[in-house]
Every structure is written in structure tokens, then in C-alpha cells.
C-alpha positions as CSV (number, residue, x, y, z in Angstrom):
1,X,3.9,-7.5,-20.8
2,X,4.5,-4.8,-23.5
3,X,6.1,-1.9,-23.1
4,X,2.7,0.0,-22.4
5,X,2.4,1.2,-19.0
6,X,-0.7,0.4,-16.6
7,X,-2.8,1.6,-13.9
8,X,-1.1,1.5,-10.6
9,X,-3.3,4.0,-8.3
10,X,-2.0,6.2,-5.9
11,X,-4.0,4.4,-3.0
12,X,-2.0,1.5,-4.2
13,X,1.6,2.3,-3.9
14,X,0.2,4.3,-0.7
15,X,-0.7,0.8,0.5
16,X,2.8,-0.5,-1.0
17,X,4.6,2.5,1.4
18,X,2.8,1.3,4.0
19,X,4.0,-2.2,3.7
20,X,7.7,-1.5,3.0
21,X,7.6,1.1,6.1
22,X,6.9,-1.7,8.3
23,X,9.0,-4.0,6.9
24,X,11.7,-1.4,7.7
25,X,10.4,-0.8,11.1
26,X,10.7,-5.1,12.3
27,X,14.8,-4.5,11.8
28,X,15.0,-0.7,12.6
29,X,16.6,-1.6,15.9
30,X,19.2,-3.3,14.5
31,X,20.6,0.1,13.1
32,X,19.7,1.9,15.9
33,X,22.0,-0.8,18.0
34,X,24.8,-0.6,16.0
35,X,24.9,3.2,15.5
36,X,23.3,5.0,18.4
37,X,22.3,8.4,18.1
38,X,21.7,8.5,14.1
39,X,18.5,9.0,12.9
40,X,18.3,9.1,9.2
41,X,16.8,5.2,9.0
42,X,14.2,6.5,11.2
43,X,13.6,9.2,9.4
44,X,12.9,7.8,6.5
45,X,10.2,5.3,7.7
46,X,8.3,8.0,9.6
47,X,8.6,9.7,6.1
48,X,7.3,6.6,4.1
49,X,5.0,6.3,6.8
50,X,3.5,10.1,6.9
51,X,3.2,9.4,2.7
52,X,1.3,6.4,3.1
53,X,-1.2,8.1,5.5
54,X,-2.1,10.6,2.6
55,X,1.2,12.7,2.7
56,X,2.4,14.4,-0.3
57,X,4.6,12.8,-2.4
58,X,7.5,15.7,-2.0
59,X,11.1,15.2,-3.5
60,X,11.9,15.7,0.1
61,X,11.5,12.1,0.2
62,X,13.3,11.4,-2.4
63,X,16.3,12.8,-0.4
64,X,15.5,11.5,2.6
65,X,15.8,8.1,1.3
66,X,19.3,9.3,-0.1
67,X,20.3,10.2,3.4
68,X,19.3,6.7,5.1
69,X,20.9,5.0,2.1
70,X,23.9,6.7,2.7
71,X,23.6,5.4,6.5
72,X,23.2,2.1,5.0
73,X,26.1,2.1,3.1
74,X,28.3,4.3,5.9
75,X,27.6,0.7,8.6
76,X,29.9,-1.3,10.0
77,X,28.1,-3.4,10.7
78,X,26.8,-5.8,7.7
79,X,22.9,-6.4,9.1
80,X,22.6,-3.0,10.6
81,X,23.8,-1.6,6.5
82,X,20.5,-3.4,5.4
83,X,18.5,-2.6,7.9
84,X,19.6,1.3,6.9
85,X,19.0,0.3,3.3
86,X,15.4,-1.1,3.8
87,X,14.3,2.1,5.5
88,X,15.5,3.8,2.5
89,X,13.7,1.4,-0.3
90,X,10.8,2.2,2.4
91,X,10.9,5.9,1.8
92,X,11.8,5.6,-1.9
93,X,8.8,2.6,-2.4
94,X,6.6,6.2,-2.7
95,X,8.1,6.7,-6.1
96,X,7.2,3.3,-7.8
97,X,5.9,3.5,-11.1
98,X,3.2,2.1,-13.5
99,X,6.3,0.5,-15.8
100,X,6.4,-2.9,-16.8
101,X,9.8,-3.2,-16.0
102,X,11.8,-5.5,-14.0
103,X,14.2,-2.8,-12.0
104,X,10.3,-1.9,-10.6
105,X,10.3,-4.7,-8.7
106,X,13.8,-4.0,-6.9
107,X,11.7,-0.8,-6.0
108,X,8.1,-2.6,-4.6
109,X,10.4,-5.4,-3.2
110,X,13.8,-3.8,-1.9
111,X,12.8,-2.8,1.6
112,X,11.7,-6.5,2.7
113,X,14.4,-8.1,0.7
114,X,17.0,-5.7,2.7
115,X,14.9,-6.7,6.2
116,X,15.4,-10.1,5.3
117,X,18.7,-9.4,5.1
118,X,19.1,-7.7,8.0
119,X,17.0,-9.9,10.0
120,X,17.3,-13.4,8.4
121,X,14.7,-16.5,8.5
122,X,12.7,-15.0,10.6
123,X,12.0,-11.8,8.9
124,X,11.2,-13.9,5.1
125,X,8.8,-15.8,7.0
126,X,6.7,-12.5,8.1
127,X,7.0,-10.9,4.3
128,X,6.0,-14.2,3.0
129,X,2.9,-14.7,5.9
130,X,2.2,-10.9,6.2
131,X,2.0,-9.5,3.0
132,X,-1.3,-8.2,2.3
133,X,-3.1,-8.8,-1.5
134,X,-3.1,-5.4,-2.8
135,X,0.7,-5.7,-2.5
136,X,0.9,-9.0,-4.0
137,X,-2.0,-7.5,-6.5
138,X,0.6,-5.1,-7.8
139,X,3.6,-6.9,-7.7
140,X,1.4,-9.3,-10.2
141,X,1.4,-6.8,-12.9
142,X,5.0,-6.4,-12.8
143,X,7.4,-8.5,-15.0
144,X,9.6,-10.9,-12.8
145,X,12.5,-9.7,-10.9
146,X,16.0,-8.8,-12.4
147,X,18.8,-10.9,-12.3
148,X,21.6,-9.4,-10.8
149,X,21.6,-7.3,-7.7
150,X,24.3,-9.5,-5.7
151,X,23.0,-10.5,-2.3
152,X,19.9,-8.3,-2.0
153,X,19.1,-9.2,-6.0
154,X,18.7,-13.1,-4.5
155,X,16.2,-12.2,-2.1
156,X,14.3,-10.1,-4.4
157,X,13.9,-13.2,-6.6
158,X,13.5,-15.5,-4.1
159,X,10.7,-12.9,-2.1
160,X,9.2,-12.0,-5.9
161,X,8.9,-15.4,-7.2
162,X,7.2,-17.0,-3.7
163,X,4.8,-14.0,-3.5
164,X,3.4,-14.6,-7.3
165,X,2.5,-18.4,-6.0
């Protein structure tokens, strides 16, 4: 791909929301375990989730997203840090943009790559059975995933490169 962007419509990365929400949602609990009582994670996929049903895209969400990172990063607990950090790549998956660039696909990927992580097996198996074709559409016209990224950066390529099969 060139450096020119392409069309990437706002019912897709509506669609793309949609998907990352849920993936967010499966290891929600996790957090919500681990740190009782705080709600930013939760937050941020009923925000991904009310932008995906036709919600404006506010920069509300874009701190939102902050807030449940910030969650993410605040754990103790190692699984229930990514499981804060996928609900954050949920709420900032509204944000994607038409750029052929590989850091896009840290953004259309991060939420199920940080599930997985929080989650394991179990949760790779779903994103790899359960991801629908308009997500898998867009991915396509992305360039392949960054190296780099530590941990999370693996599971982007590993989710990235079996979803283009």
C-alpha cells in the first residue's frame, strides 16, 4: 500500500467498535474481580458500545478510554491490567483511521489482543472463530502489524496474521 489513504466508512469502524466492545466485555469480569467497585473498564465498553449503536463520535470518548487505560495500567493484578486495557482499545477502536499504516492495526486489533491476554487460549479461539468479515474486510486493507509492542505487540501479530488467512 502507498501512502494514500482509503475508504474506511463510518458504518465500518461502527461495526469494528462493536466487535472490540465485546471482546472487552468476555474478560470484563476479570477487572471487576480484581478491583471491585471501579468502573472506568465498564465505562468505556458501554461508551464503545453506545458509539457503535450510532452514537457520536465525541472526544468524550477519547478520554474515557484514557481513564480505563489508566485502570489498566493502575492493576495489580497482571490479567485484570489487560482486561482494563482492552476496554480501553474498545472505546478508542471509534477513532481508527483510513491510514495505511501499521500502528492502525494495534488500534482495529488491541482490544482482542489485550482479551487474549487477559483471558488466554480460550479467548484467541473466540476472536479467531467469531470475528465477523467486515472486520476482517477492514483489517485486509491495512498493512501487516508492527513489530514491537512487547507482549500485547505478539498477539497483535499472531491475531493479525491468522485473521488475513
Amino acid at each position: 500500500m502507498g501512502a494514500v489513504d482509503f475508504d474506511l466508512s463510518l458504518d465500518e469502524i461502527r461495526e469494528v467498535t462493536a466487535w472490540a466492545a465485546d471482546r472487552a466485555a468476555d474478560v470484563l469480569a476479570t477487572y471487576e474481580r480484581a478491583v471491585p467497585g471501579d468502573r472506568r473498564p465498564a465505562t468505556a465498553i458501554a461508551a464503545a458500545r453506545a458509539f457503535a449503536d450510532g452514537g457520536p463520535r465525541l472526544h468524550v470518548l477519547r478520554k474515557i478510554a484514557m481513564d480505563a487505560h489508566r485502570a489498566g495500567m493502575a492493576a495489580v493484578v497482571p490479567e485484570a491490567g489487560h482486561a482494563a486495557l482492552s476496554a480501553s482499545q474498545a472505546a478508542a477502536a471509534a477513532f481508527l483511521h483510513p491510514l495505511p499504516k501499521a500502528h492502525q492495526v494495534k488500534h482495529l486489533l488491541g482490544s482482542a489482543a489485550y482479551a487474549v491476554l487477559a483471558r488466554g487460549e480460550a479467548e484467541r479461539d473466540l476472536v479467531l472463530h467469531g470475528t465477523p468479515a467486515v472486520v476482517r474486510h477492514v483489517l485486509a486493507r491495512y498493512p501487516l502489524a508492527p513489530e514491537g509492542g512487547g507482549a500485547v505487540g505478539a498477539v497483535i501479530r499472531d491475531l493479525d496474521a491468522a485473521l488475513r488467512r
